[in-house]
N, C-alpha and C positions, 0 to 999 in steps of 0.2 A: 504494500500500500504506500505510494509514494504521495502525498502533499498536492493537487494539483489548484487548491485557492484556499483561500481564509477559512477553511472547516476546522472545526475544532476538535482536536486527536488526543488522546496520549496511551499509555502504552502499561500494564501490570503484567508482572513477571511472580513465578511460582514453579515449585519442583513439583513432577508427577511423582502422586503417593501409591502405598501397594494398593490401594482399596478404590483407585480409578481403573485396575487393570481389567481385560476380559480375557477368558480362559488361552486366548493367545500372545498373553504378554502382552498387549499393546492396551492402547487409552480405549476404554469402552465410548462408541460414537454417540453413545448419548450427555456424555463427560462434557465435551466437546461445547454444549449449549451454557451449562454450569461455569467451564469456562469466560465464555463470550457474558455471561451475565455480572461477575465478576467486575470486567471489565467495564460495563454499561456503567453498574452502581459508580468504579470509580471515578470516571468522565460527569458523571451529573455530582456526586462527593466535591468534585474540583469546583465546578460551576457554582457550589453553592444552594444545589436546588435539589429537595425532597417530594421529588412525583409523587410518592407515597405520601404523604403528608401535606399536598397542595390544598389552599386556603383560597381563594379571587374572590374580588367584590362580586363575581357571577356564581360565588357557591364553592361549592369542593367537588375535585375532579381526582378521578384516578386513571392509568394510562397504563391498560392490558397491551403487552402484544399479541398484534394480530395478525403478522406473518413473520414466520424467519425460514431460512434458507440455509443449507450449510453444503458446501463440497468439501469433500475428505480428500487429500491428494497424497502425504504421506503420513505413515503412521507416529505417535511417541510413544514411548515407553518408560517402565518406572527408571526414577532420578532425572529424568532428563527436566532441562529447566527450559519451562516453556515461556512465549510474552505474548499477550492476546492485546494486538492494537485495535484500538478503537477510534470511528470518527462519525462525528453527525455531517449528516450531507446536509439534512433538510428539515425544516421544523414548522410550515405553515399546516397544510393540511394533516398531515402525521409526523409523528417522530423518527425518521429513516436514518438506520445507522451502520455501517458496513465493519468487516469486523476481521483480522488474519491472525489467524492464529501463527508463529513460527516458534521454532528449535531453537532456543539460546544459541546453544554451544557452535551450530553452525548458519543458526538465520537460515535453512530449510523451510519454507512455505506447508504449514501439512494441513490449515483446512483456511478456507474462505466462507464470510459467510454476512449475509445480510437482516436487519429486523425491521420489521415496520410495528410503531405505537402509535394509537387512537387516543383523542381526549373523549373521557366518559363523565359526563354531571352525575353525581351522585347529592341524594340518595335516588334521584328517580331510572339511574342504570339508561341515561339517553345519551345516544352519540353524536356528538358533536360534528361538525364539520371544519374546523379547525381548530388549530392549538391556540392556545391564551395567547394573545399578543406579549405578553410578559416574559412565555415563558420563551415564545419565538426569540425575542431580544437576545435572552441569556446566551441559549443556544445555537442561534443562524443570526448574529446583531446585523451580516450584509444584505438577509432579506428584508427586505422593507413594507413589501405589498399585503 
């Protein structure tokens, strides 16, 4: 994942433990998403902002994902030290965030993978059609519209 405009990234790193492994040694594929969430939490931790916990003068909203995507391309295994980057593309309509997983030790690429979050009003569980202008700010400050 190279940088290509003002998206806002950054990167958690962690060693694979025995109890991610599936009966072939390697990172069980479901691992893989626990990873990438990981990472989500730290990118919004950085920004300051608690989607679980949003307050607006329009009410309280929480912000399910509602698509993610993942390609596996090579495997880890235990010890190895992984870094799951993360970056927000987009933040009007949904929260779209793309995600690569690599191998420390040698920056091997071993899964890619994307998520899309909705804004949901709560308590009445209605979906929204776009994100808080507030929270758009934090996360895409160069979208405007």
């Amino acid at each position: 994942m190279s940088p290509s405009g003002p998206e806002l990234e950054l990167f958690v790193a962690r060693t694979v433990p025995f109890y991610d492994l599936d009966p072939m040694g390697v990172v069980w594929h479901g691992n893989y998403l626990k990873y990438i969430d990981e990472a989500r939490m730290a990118l919004f931790d950085r920004t300051g902002l608690d989607l679980y916990r949003l307050v607006s003068a329009d009410g309280y909203y929480a912000f399910p994902i509602v698509k993610s995507t993942i390609k596996h391309v090579a495997p880890l295994r235990l010890r190895d030290r992984l870094e799951v980057y993360a970056r927000v593309l987009d933040a009007r309509l949904k929260i779209t965030m793309d995600f690569e997983v690599r191998r420390g030790q040698d920056g091997v690429v071993c899964a890619r993978a994307q998520s899309e979050q909705a804004a949901v009003r709560l308590p009445e569980l209605a979906l929204e059609y776009r994100i808080p202008a507030a929270i758009t700010q934090v996360l895409c400050p160069w979208q405007t519209d």
